[in-house]
C-alpha positions in Angstrom: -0.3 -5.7 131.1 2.3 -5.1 128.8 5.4 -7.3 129.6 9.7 -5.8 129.1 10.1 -5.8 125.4 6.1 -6.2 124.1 6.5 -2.8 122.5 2.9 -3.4 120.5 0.0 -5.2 122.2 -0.4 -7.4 119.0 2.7 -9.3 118.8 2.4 -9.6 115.1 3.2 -5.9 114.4 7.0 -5.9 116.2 8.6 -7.4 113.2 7.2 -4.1 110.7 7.3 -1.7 114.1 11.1 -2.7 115.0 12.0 -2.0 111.8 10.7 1.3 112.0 11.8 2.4 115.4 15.0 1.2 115.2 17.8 2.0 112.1 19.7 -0.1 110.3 18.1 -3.4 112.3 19.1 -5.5 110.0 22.6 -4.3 110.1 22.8 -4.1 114.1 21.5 -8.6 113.4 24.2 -9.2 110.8 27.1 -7.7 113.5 25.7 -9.9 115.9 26.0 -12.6 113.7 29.3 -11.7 112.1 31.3 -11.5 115.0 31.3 -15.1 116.5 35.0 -16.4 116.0 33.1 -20.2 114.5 33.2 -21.7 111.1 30.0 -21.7 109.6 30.3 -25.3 109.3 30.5 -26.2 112.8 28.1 -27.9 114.9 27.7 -24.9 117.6 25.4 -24.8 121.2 23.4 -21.4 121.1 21.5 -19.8 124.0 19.4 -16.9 123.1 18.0 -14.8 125.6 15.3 -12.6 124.4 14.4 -14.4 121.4 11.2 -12.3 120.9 9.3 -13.2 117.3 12.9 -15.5 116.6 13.6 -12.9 113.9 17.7 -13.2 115.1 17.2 -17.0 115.6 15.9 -17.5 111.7 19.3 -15.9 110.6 21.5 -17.8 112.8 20.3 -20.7 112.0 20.5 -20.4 108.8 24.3 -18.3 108.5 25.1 -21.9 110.7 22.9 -24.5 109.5 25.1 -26.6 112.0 23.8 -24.6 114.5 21.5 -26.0 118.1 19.5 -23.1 119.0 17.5 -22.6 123.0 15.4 -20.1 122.2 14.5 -18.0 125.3 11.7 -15.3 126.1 9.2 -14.4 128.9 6.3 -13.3 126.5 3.9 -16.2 125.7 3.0 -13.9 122.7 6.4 -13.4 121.1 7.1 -17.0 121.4 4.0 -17.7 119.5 5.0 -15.7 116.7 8.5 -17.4 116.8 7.0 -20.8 117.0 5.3 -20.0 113.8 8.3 -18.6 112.4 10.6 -21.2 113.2 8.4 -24.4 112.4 10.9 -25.2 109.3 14.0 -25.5 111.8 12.2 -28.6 113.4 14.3 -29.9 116.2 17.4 -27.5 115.6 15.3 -25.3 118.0 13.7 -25.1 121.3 11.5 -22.5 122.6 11.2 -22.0 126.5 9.6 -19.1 128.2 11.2 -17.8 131.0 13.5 -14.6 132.2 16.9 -13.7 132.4 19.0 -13.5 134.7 16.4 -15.1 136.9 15.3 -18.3 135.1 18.7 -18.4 132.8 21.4 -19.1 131.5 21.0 -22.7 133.9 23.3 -25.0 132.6 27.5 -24.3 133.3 30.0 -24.6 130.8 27.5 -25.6 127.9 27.3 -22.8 125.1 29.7 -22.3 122.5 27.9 -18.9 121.9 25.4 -16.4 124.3 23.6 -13.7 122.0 21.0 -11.4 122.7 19.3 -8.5 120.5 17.6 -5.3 122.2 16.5 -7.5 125.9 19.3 -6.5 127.7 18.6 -3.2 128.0 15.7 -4.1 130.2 17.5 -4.9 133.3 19.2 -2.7 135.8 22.4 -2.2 136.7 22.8 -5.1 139.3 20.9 -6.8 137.0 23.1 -6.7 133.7 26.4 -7.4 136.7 24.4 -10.9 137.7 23.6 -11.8 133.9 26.9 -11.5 132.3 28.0 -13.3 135.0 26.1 -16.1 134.9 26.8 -16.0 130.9 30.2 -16.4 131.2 30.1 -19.5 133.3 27.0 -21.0 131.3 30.1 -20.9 128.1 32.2 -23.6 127.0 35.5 -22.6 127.3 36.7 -20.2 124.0 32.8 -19.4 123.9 31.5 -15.7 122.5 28.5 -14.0 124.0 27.4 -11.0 121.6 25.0 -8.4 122.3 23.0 -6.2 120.1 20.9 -3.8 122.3 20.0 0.0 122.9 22.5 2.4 124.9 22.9 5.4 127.1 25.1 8.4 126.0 26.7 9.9 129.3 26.0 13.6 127.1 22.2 14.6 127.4 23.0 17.0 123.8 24.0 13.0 122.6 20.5 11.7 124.0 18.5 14.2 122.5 20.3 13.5 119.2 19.8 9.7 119.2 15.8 10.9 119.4 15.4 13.0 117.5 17.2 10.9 114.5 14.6 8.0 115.4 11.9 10.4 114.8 12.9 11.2 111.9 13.6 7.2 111.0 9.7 6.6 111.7 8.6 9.2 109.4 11.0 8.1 106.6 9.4 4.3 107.3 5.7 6.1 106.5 4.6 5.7 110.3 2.5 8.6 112.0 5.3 9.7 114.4 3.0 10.5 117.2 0.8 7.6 117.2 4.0 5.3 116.9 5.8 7.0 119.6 3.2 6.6 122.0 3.4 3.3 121.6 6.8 3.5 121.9 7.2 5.2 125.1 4.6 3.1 126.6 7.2 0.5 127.3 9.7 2.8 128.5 9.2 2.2 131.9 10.9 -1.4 131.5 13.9 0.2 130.0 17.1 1.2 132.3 19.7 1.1 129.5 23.5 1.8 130.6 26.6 3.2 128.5 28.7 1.1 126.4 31.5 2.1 128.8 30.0 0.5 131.8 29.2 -2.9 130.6 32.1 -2.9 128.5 33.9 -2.7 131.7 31.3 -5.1 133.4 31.9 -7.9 130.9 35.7 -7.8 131.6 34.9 -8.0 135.4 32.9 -11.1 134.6 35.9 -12.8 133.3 35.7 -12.1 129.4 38.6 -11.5 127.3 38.7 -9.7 124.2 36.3 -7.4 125.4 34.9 -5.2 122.4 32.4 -2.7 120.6 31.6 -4.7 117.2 29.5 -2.1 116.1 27.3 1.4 116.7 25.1 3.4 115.2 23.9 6.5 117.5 22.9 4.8 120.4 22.2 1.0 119.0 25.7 -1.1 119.3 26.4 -4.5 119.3 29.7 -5.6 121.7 31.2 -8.7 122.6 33.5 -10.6 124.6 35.1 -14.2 125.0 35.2 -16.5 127.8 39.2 -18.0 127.4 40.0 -21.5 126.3 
């Protein structure tokens, strides 16, 4: 049984299938990794929840080659695929299975940066409330947590928008849109996704500061928020 976030039952196609379901991917990863407030220089903590293949965790490591990255994800197979992946990092990186906000963040007070890409989206509302919660206090003080992930439009004409121009992405990317989209919407039972609004609002009731959207395109964005110093 398919676990949240194992879109294909071979692991090894979500790299070539994410890039075809979702636009601009790359672009959505380089917001989440332009907005932290550190020098590229600097020896940062990382917690990354939702690690999947370790596709975001190859390009943060290497935009901070400073960088200490805990790796986190509950799929045995997508961690496979990122062990492979991230061999060359040697002991920059750990990979742990487990799920969030259940099994992490643990530690208080420890991260200078929190980022996810398309995980949260799989939790409910009560469920988003208890992890950005437990993100904030798992931050150093002055710490960023950054989230690239799917969202809900309050419009239902706005909805119907955002699918339609991802069918169109998966034709322009040379995938049969029906076979793909079955695929896709075989994991949609996991997803509860929420507005940008609400957990915009959500993070500040957490405790962050700065509270912001870095970055949207239809109904992908990447938003962030910092614990104070």
């Amino acid at each position: 049984m398919k676990k949240p976030g194992e879109v294909f039952a071979d692991a090894s196609l979500y790299d070539p299938g994410i890039e075809a379901i979702v636009p601009r991917y790359d672009e959505l990863h380089d917001a989440v990794l332009n907005a932290p407030p550190h020098d590229r220089t600097e020896q940062i903590s990382v917690l990354e929840l939702g690690a999947g293949t370790g596709e975001l965790t190859t390009k943060l490591l290497t935009r901070f080659p400073q960088s200490s990255v805990l790796a986190v994800d509950h799929s045995d197979q997508m961690l496979g695929e990122a062990e492979r992946k991230l061999e060359t990092f040697g002991d920059r990186v750990r990979l742990e299975s487990g799920a969030f906000p259940d099994d992490y963040p643990r530690a208080e007070g420890e991260y200078d940066l929190v980022v996810s890409s398309l995980a949260v989206h799989h939790l409910d509302e009560d469920a988003k409330r208890e992890l950005f919660d437990a993100v904030f206090g798992a931050l150093a003080p002055g710490g960023w947590f950054i989230n690239g992930d799917v969202i809900e439009f309050e419009a239902p004409h706005l909805e119907t928008l955002a699918g339609e121009m991802i069918g169109n992405w998966v034709r322009s990317k040379g995938w049969d849109e029906q076979e793909f989209m079955d695929e896709w919407e075989a994991s949609d039972d996991y997803d509860d996704p929420s507005t940008l609004t609400d957990q915009l609002v959500w993070l500040r009731e957490s405790g962050f500061e700065a509270v912001t959207s870095v970055w949207q395109y239809y109904n992908f964005a990447v938003y962030a928020g910092g614990k104070p110093a």
